[in-house]
DOMARMAR-832945 format. One record per residue (C-alpha): z, y, x. Coordinates in steps of 0.05 Angstrom, whole numbers, padded with zeros to 5 digits, always signed. Each point is the difference from the previous one (the first is absolute). Layout:
ZYX;...
END
This chain:
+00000+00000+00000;-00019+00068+00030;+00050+00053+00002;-00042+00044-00045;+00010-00056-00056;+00075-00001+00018;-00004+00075-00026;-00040-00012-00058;+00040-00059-00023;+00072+00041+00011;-00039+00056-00043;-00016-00049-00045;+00069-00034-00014;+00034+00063-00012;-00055+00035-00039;+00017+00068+00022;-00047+00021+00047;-00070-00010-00038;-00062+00025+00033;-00006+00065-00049;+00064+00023+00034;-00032+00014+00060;-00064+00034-00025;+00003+00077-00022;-00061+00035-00033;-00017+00074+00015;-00036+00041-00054;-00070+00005+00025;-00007-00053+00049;-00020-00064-00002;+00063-00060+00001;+00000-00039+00066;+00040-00055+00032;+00036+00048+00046;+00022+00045-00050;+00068-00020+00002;+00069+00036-00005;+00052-00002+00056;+00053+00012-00053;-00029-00057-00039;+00068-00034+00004;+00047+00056-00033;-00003-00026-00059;+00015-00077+00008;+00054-00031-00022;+00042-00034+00052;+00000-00071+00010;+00063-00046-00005;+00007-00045+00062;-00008-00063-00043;-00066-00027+00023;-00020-00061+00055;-00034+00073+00035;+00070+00035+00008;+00028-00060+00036;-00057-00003+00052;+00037-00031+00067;+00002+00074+00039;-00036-00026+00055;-00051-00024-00042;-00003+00063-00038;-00010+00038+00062;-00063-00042+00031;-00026+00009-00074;+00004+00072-00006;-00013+00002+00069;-00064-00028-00001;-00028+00032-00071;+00008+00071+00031;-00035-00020+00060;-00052-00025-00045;-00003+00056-00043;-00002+00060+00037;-00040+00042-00038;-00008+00026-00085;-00021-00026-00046;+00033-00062+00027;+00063+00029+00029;+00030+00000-00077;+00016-00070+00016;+00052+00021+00053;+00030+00047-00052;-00001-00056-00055;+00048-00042+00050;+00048+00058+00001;+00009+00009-00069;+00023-00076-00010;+00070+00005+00015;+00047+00035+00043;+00001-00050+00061;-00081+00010-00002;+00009+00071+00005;+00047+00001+00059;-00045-00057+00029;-00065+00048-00008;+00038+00059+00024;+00016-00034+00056;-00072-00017+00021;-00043+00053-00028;-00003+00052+00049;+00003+00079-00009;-00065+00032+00005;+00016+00043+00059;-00006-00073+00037;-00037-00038-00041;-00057+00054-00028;+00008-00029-00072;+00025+00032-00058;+00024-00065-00046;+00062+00028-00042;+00015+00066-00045;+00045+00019+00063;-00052+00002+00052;-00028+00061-00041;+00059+00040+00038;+00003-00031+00067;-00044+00021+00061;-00065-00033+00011;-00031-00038+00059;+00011+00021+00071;-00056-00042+00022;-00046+00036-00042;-00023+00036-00068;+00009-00022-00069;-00057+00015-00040;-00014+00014-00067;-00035+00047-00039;+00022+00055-00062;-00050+00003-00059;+00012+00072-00037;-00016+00005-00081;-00009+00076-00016;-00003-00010-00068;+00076-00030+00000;+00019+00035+00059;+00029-00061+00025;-00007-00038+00076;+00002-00070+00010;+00020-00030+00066;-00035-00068+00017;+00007-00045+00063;-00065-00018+00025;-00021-00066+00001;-00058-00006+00045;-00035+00053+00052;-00043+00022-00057;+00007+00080-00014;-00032+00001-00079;+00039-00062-00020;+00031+00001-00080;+00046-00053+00007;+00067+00015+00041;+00075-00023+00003;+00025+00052-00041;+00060+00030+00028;+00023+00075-00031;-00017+00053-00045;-00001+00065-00011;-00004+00062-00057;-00014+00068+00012;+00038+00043-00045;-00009+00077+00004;+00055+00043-00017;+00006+00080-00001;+00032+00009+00079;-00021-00073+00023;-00041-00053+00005;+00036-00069-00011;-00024-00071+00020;+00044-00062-00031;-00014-00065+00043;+00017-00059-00042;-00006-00075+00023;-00040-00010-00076;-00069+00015-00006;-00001+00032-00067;+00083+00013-00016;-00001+00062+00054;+00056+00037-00032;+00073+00026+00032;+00034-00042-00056;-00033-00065+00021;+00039-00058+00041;-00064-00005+00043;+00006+00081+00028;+00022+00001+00071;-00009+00071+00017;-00041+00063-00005;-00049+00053+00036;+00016+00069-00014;-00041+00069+00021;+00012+00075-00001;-00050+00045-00044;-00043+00011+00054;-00009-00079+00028;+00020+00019+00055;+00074-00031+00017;+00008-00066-00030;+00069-00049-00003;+00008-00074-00007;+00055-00021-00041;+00024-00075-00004;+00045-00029-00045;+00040-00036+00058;+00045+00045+00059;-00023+00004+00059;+00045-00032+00064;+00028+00074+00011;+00006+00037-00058;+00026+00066+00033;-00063+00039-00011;+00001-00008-00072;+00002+00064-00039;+00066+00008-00042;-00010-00012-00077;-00036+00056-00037;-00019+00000-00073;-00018-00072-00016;-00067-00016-00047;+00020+00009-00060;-00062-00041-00022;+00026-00059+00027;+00066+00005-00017;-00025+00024-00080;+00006-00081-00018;+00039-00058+00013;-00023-00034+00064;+00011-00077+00009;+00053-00004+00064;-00056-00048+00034;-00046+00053-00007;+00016+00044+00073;+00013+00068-00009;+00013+00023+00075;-00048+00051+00028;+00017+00009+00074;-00049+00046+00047;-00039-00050+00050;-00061+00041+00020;-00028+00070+00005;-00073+00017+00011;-00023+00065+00019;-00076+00025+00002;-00016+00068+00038;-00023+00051-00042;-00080+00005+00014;-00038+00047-00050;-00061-00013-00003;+00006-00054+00042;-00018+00055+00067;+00048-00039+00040;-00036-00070-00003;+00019-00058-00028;+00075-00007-00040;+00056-00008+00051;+00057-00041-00026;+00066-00013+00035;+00049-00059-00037;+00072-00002+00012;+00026-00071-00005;+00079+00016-00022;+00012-00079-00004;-00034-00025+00063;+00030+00032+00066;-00048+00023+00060;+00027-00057+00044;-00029-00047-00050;-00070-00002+00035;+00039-00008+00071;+00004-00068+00037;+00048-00040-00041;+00006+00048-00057;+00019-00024-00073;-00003+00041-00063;+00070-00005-00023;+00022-00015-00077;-00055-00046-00020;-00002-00027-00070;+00002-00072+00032;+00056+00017+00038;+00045+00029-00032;+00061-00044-00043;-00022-00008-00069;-00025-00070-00010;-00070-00012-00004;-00017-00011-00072;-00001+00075-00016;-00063+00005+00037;-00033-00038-00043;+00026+00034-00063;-00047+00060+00016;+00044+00022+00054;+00050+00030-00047;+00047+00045+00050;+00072+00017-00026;+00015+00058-00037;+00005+00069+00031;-00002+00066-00027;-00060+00040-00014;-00009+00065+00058;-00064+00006-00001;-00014+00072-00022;-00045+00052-00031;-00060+00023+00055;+00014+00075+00005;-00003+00035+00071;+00063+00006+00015;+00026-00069-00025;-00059-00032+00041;+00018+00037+00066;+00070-00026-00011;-00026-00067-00005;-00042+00002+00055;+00052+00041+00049;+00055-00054-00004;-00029-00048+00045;-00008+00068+00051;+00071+00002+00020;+00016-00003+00064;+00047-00064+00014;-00012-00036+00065;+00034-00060-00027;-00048-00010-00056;-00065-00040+00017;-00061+00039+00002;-00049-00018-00058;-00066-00031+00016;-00051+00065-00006;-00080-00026-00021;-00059+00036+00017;-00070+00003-00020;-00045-00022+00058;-00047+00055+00016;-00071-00005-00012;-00055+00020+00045;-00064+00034-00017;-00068-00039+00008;-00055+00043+00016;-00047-00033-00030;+00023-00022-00060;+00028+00072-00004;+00076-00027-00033;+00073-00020+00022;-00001-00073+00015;+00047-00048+00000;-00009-00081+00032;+00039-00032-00054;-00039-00073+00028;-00048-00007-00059;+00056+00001-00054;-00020+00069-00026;-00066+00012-00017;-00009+00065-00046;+00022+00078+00028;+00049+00025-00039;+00054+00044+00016;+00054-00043-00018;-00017-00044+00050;+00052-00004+00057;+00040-00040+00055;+00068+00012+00013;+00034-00018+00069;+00070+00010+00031;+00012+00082+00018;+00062-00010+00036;-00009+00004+00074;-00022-00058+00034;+00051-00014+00050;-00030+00009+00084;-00051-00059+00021;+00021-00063+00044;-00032-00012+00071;-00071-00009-00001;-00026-00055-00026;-00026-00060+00054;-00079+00018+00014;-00047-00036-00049;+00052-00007-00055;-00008+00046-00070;+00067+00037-00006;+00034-00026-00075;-00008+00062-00056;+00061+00036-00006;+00032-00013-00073;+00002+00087+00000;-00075-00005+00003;-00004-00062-00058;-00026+00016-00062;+00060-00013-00050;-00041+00023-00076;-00076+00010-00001;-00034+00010-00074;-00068+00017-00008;-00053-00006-00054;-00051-00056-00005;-00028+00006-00067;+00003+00043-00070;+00076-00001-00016;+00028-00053+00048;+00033+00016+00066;+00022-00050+00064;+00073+00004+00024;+00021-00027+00058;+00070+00001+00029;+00047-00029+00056;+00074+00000+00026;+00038+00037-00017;-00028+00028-00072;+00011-00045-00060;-00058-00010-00056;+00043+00041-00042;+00008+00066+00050;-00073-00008+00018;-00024-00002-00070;+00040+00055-00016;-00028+00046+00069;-00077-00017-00030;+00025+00022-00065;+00007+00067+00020;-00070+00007+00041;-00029-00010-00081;+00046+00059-00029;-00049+00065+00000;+00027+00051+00058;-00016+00072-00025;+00018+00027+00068;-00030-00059+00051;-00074+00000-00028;
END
């Protein structure tokens, strides 16, 4: 029996995880086999340890599990691995035990990998299809080196909402539910009038929470109706995203600096970690796969006027040595071809439409002095300061690549491409 049957028949005993769980249809596009939901499992109900599966011999367990997420490495067939941790609880310790993060393994398999760094070995890709008529943005990983693909591992979404002072983005784990109220929301994009400053929020703290602004007034939207507790509330600062004012554009292309407040600058150092990750932290494991539902905080997140922004944004300013320095991202500057007369950009064949949203982002912190020179003949390593961490760029009508690496997470770099969409009154 192969170990793919072993799924299907565990699937099949308990008759909880049917195929149509893992399948999500989008208005407007056509229904693949990759259009599943990492969240898929949020609303299962959990099994009772009663079953010949539960009392698997651990060591046999382990060669099992072992061996079926060796064998299925990539979506569609990964749900299999999932399947096996929603059996029981032993499963899900065994399968948290051998499925790696995907800042080592380069695989995003559970709800929880959504919020943990990617690869260090190199990008994940996947690609962001926009619908103008919905304002909405759909996040897919790709699943093969094709640009103008339709079928993708769906991963997060996103609604554009635009209010009097702001401009407000909900990200939601559910491809049609985008809403603050909804179990699947996990945080939120917000702008200034002018699309020009932009701040992540995420429903979970950061590792230091120090540079979060004191409560203000609290949305009285949200807080109009009765919330379910599951649903998480919290709405810490993780991220702010500044463009340069360019009129006209008679500066050149955009110029955007990022301001990681939840990954520190040694991060991208030899032997640096980004503290506080979802995986690590001490809840147990099975409230990833409830749609990653954080525990309840109070709402700060506050209203976008001037001065309320520049208090949001000065915080992290203050000048405390013993505080680690936030990772800073830049835009990697283009140079101008002479005979194609534009800015240009070698995004390696994953971008293939100019557009001024277009854009890589690397580390702006100062690269720290060189080693000794390199033996003759040998190619000195790239420096991760000169790595491209985020590039997006625009292959087709309405759908956009986005690649990312250590130390961003799909969720931060979703949100950063986000914000190259908004319309910048004062940077075009």
């Amino acid at each position: 029996m192969s170990f793919r049957s072993i799924a299907r028949d565990i699937r099949d005993s308990f008759g909880s995880l049917s195929r149509r769980n893992f399948d999500v249809r989008l208005s407007g596009h056509h229904r693949g086999k990759s259009h599943g939901s990492l969240h898929d499992l949020s609303d299962q109900p959990i099994v009772i340890q009663n079953s010949r599966w539960a009392n698997l011999q651990p060591e046999l367990l382990y060669d099992v599990i072992r061996r079926l997420e060796e064998s299925e490495s990539t979506w569609p067939a990964r749900k299999h691995v999932v399947a096996c941790a929603a059996v029981c609880r032993s499963w899900r310790s065994m399968c948290q035990e051998i499925v790696k993060i995907p800042e080592l393994s380069g695989k995003l398999t559970f709800p929880v990998s959504l919020k943990q760094p990617g690869s260090r070995d190199g990008t994940i890709q996947c690609f962001i299809k926009r619908d103008k008529s919905n304002l909405t943005y759909h996040l897919f990983l790709c699943l093969s080196p094709a640009l103008l693909v339709e079928n993708g591992k769906f991963l997060l979404s996103a609604k554009r909402t635009r209010r009097t002072t702001c401009t407000e983005y909900i990200i939601s784990m559910d491809a049609d539910n985008i809403s603050r109220s909804s179990s699947t929301y996990i945080g939120k994009l917000r702008s200034n009038f002018l699309g020009t400053k932009f701040i992540i929020f995420d429903t979970q703290p950061p590792h230091n929470c120090s540079h979060i602004a004191p409560p203000g007034r609290t949305s009285r939207r949200f807080y109009s109706k009765k919330v379910s507790p599951k649903v998480p509330t919290g709405s810490y600062s993780i991220s702010q995203i500044s463009y340069e004012l360019n009129v006209l554009g008679t500066r050149g292309p955009r110029r955007m600096n990022c301001t990681m407040h939840s990954i520190p600058a040694s991060s991208i150092e030899p032997g640096g970690v980004v503290p506080g990750q979802p995986e690590l932290l001490s809840r147990p494991l099975e409230d990833s796969f409830r749609s990653i539902s954080f525990s309840k905080a109070l709402d700060i997140s506050t209203e976008f006027s001037s001065s309320r922004f520049s208090d949001i944004a000065g915080i992290s300013n203050s000048d405390d040595d013993s505080k680690p320095r936030p990772l800073v991202l830049k835009n990697k500057s283009p140079r101008w071809h002479e005979q194609l007369q534009c800015w240009c950009l070698n995004f390696r064949g994953r971008v293939t439409v100019a557009s001024v949203k277009n854009f890589q982002l690397i580390a702006a912190t100062q690269a720290p002095p060189p080693p000794t020179a390199p033996p003759a003949g040998s190619q000195p390593a790239q420096s991760d300061h000169d790595k491209v961490i985020l590039q997006f760029g625009k292959v087709g009508k309405d759908i956009f690549t986005m690649d990312y690496r250590y130390p961003l997470s799909a969720f931060q770099a979703f949100a950063i491409c986000l914000s190259s969409f908004d319309t910048k009154l004062a940077c075009e």
